[in-house]
Structure formats: C-alpha cells, structure tokens
C-alpha positions in Angstrom: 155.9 25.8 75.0 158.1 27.2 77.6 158.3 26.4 81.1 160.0 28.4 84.0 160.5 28.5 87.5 158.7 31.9 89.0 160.2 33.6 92.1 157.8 33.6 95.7 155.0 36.8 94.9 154.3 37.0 98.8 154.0 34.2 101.1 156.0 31.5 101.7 154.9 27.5 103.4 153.4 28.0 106.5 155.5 24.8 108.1 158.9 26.4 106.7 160.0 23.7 104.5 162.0 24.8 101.7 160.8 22.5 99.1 158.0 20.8 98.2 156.9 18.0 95.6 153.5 19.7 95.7 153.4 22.3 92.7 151.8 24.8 90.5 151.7 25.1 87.0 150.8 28.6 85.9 149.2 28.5 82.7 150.9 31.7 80.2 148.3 33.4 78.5 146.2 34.1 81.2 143.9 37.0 82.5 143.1 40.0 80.5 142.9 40.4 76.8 143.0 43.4 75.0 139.2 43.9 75.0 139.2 43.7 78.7 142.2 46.2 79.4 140.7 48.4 77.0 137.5 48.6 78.0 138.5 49.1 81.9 141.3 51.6 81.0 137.8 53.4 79.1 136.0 53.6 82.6 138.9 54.5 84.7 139.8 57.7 82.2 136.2 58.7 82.0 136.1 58.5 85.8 139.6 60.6 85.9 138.6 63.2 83.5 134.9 63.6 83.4 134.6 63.0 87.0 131.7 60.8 89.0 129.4 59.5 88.2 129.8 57.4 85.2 127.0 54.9 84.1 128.3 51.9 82.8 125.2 49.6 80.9 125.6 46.1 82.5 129.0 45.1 83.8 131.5 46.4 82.2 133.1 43.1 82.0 132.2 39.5 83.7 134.5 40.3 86.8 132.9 40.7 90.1 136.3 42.0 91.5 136.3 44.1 88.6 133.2 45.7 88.8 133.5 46.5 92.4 137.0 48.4 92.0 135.1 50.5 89.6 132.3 51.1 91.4 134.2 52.3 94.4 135.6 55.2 92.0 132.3 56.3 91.3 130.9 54.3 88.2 127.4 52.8 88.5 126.2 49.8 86.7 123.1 49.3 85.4 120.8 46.5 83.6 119.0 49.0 81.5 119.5 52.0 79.6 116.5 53.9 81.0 118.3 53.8 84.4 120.4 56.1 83.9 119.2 60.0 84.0 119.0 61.6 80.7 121.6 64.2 79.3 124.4 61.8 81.3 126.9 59.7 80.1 126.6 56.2 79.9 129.7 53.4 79.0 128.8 50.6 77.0 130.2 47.4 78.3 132.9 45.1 76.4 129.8 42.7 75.1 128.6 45.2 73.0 124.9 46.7 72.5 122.2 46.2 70.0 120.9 49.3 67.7 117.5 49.5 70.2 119.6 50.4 73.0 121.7 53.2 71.0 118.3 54.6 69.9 117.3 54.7 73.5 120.7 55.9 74.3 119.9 58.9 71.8 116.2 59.6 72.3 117.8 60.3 76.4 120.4 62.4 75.3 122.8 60.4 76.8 126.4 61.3 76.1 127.5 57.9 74.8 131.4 55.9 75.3 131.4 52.7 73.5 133.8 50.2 75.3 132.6 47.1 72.9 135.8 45.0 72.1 136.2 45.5 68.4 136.5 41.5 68.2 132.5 41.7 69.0 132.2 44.6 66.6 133.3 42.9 64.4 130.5 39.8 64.4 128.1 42.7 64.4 129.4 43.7 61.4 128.9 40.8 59.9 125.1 39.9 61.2 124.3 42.8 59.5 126.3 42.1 56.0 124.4 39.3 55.8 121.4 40.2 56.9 121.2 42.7 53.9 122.2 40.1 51.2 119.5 38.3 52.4 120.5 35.7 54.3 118.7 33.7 57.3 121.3 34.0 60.2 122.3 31.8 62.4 124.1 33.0 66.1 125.9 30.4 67.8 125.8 30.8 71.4 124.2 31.1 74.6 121.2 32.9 74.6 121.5 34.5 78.1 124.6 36.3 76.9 125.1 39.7 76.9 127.3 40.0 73.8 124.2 37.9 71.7 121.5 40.0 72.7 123.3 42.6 71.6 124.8 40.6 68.3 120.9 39.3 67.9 119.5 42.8 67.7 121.0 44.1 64.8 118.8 41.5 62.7 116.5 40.1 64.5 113.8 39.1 62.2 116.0 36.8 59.9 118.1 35.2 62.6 117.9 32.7 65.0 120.1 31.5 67.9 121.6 27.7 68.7 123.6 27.2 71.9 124.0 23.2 70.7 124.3 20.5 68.0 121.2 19.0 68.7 119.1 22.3 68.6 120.3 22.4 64.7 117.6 19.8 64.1 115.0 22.2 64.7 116.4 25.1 62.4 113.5 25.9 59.5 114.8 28.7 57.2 112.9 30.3 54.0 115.4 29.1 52.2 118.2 26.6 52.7 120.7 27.7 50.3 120.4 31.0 52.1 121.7 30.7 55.2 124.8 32.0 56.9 126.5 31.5 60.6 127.9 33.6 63.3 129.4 32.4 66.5 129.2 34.4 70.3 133.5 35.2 70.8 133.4 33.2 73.9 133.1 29.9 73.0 134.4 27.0 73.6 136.3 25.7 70.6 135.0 22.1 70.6 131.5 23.0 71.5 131.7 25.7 68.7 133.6 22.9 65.6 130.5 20.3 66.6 127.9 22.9 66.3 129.2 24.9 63.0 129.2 20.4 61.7 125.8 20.2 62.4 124.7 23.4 60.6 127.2 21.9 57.7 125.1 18.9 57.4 121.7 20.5 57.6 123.1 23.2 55.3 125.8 22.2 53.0 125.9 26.0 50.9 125.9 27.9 54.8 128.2 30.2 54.6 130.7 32.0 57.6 132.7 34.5 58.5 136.3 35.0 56.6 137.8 34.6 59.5 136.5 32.5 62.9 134.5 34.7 65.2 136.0 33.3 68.5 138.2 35.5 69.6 142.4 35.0 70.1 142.5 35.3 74.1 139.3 33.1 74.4 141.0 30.2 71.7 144.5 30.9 73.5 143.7 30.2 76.6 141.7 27.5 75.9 144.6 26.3 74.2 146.9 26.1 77.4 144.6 24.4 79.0 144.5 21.6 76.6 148.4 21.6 76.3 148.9 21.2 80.1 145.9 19.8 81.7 147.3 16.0 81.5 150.5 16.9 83.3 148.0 18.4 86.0 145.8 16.4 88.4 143.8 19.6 89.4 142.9 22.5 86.8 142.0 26.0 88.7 140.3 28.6 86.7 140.0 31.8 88.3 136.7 33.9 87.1 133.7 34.7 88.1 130.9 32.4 87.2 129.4 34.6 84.8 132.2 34.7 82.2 131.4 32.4 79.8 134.6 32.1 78.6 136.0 31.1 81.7 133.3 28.1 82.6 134.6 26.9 79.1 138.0 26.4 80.6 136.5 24.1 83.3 134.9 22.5 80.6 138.4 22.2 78.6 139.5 20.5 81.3 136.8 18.4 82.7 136.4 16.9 78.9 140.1 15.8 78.9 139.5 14.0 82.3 141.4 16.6 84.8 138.6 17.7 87.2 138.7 21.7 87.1 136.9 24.2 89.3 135.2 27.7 88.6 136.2 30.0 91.7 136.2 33.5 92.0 139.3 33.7 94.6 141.2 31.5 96.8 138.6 31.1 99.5 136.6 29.7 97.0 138.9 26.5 96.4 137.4 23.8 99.0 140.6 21.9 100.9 139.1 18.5 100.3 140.0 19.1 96.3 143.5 19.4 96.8 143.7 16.0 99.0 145.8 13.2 97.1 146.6 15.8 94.6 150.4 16.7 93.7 149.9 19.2 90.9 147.8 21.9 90.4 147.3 23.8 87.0 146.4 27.3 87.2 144.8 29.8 84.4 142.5 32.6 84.7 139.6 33.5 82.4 140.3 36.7 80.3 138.3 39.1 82.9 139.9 37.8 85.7 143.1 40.7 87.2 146.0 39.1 88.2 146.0 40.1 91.4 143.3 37.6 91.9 145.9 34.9 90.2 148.7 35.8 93.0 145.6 35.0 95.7 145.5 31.7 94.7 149.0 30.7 94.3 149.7 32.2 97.6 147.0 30.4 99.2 148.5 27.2 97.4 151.9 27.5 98.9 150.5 27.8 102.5 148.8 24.3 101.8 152.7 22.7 100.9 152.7 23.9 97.0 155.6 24.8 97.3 156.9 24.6 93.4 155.7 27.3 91.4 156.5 26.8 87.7 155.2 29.4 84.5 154.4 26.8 81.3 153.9 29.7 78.4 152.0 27.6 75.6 152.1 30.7 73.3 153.0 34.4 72.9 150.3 37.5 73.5 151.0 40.8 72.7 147.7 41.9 71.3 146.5 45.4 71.6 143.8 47.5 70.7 143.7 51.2 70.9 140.7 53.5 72.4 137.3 54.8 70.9 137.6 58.6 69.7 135.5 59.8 72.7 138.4 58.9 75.2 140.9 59.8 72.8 139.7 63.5 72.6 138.9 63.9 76.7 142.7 62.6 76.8 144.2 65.6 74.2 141.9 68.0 75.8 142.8 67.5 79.6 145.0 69.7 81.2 148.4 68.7 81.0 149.8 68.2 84.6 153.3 69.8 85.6 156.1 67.5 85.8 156.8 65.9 89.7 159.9 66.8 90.7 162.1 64.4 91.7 
C-alpha cells in the first residue's frame, strides 16, 4: 500500500490558509473497471459511427451522470426490449441479458451490440454448464438486479435465487447432492463468504465455480476500503444509489464502524457529517467517472480539507477488448485525414 500526496485539481480553501489538519484520503482503485469503460466506449462508437439514435436496453451502467452524458449524444434507454422500433439497433447494457430477451431482440429484427462485461458472461456460462449436467442452481444475489434476471433466465426452471444466509433455510432441491452455486459479480465479499457457508452446511457436496464469480474491481475496491477505513473517521462513496456494488462499499465501511455515505455528487454530502470530523476517506464505486471524484474533493477543500493524500492499496491495469460488432464498424469507417499541425 502506497500513499502520496496529490497536487490541487481545481479549487483551493476558500479562507486562504495554506494548510490544513483536515484531509482526504483518496482511495486507489477507484471508479471504472474495465467492464464499465468498455461498455461506455461501445455506446459512444456506435453513436460516432452509426449515428443517432442508439437504443441502449436499461442503463447502460448504474451511473446516473453516466447515462445522462449518453443520452445527450443521442442514445435512448429503455426498460424493455419491445420499446425500441423494430429493424433498429439496440445496446445491451454491462449487466447482461437473459436468452428471452435475445429471442425478442431477433423476432424484432433488431440489429443487436452486446456491451455485457465478459466477467458476467462468464457466470452465464456457467448457470448454463450446470444446468445441463443436471444440477439445481443456486444465484446468490439480489433479486431486483439487473445482471440476475438476466443470469436467472438462462435456467430458470432448476434455479433459485438467495440474497441472504438465512433464506438458505428454505432452499428444497430434488436432490441434495445435486446442487451447484453461482454468485451476482457485485457483491459484497463478506455478505457473499456467509452466504456461500450456509449453502455449505445445508449442502456439503454443492459445488462452485473454478474461480469466484465476484468480479476483481468490485473485490478491489472493497478491498481499499477495508485497508483504510480505520485511519478515516468519514468514508465517502461516490455512486449512484442503484449500483449495487457501490452501496456494498458503505456497507464495507459501516461494518468496520466508520460511518460511510452513498452520494451521487458533492451536493449530496450534508455539512453536519463532516462536523468533528478530521479525515475523510474517499472511493468511488466502479460506474462512478472521475470527474464526479474531483467534485467532491474540491468541495472538501473549500470546507478546510485542505490535505489531499492518494493511499493505492493495489495495482489495476485490467482491460478487456470490444465485441466484434464494434470492432468491424471501427475497420470499416472512413479513415479521417491527418490534422495538420
């Protein structure tokens, strides 16, 4: 774990003093994964080369910031797939889709991009291995999800969702010896180790994935939290308050005893929260921009934060590359003349 000092980004104390016991800790990773980046970059070249308007099926990711941006440049959200005209072309958001809503897709003629972070793939995948050795499956997560209706759809009929320990209790399977687990990517690590226990207990042949389902930004960040919350007295995640992987950071906090608070921007933070409190502990959930980040820290610094200091708890330099669809409208788009200079 690293620490360093960060230069002003734009504002500096209001009352001119040039230092200040009052600091910031700025949790490193923060913000965007890979899944995110990837799947905006997939609506922001669609918009470039295709032209507007683009459908996007739900948002794109669980950003309201986000969302608007896009939607100024001509994409249009929808909650349904039947929203969107036939014969046009619709974006699948970063949660993924389940097979119903491809056949729909198809029976429109809608010209389909697929913006699922492979991460997500990747449990569907696996729900339907399972499902066709003839397991009964078990989805750990939160049921008003996005990314498990669409994980959930791919075998419905032999598998059944738990969003806690307790709810294990009630789990009745065909066969006990049978039964395999899959967890929503977005989880809180804790929440996810107690539930995956319980299912051990009830089950002790369930089987799991090779590898864990939750994905490396959501445990990373997570991570930082837990590394740097008791150096803080106030943890600030920035995100909006649909991301489920962002209310988990609260909770990451919150369960080591430093209060932490959900907000979307800086004029979401209420004053009477920073009263009696010296250090401040920031991080942003992974579909939260940066720019959003720099609102905060800014708004800090007018309220006597002076002290702005990076703690990097781990390296990130994930990547993932983009579905064939974009990939061909990029190699078959005119190639612009170089600006002079």
């Amino acid at each position: 774990m690293t620490a360093t000092t960060i230069d002003p980004l734009t504002v500096e104390p209001r009352d001119g003093s040039e230092s200040s016991e009052k600091r910031v800790l700025l949790l490193k990773p923060r913000g965007f994964c890979a899944g995110v980046v990837r799947a905006i970059d997939i609506v922001k070249i669609a918009l470039e080369t295709f032209g507007a308007p683009i459908y996007v099926r739900k948002e794109i990711v669980h950003n309201r910031f986000v969302v608007n941006e896009l939607a100024e440049k001509g994409a249009i959200f929808v909650d349904e797939i039947d929203q969107v005209p036939e014969g046009m072309r619709v974006i699948y958001s970063a949660h993924g889709v389940s097979p119903a809503v491809r056949q729909h897709s198809k029976d429109l003629n809608l010209k389909v991009i697929d913006a699922t972070c492979p991460l997500v793939t990747k449990v569907h995948v696996e729900a339907v291995k399972f499902a066709k050795q003839g397991y009964s499956l078990v989805l750990v997560g939160h049921r008003d999800h996005d990314e498990i209706e669409g994980t959930f759809g791919e075998a419905p009929d032999v598998t059944q969702i738990v969003s806690s320990a307790k709810e294990v209790e009630n789990l009745k399977v065909p066969d006990p010896n049978r039964v395999a687990y899959l967890t929503q990517t977005t989880l809180s690590l804790d929440e996810a180790r107690d539930i995956i226990h319980a299912l051990k207990e009830k089950f002790p042949n369930i089987i799991g994935p090779h590898s864990q389902d939750i994905c490396y930004a959501t445990e990373n960040r997570q991570t930082a939290v837990k590394n740097v919350a008791h150096n803080a007295d106030l943890v600030l995640v920035v995100g909006s308050n649909n991301s489920s992987n962002s209310n988990r950071l609260v909770e990451v906090s919150r369960n080591l005893g430093t209060n932490g608070y959900l907000i979307d921007n800086s004029e979401a933070i209420d004053p009477a929260w920073l009263e009696t409190v010296s250090t401040v502990a920031i991080t942003a959930g992974a579909s939260a921009p940066e720019i959003l980040v720099e609102d905060v820290v800014n708004y800090l610094r007018q309220k006597g934060f002076g002290s702005v200091e990076e703690v990097e708890v781990m390296p990130e330099n994930v990547r993932f590359g983009l579905p064939p669809e974009i990939v061909q409208a990029i190699a078959s788009a005119p190639v612009s003349a170089p600006a002079s200079v």
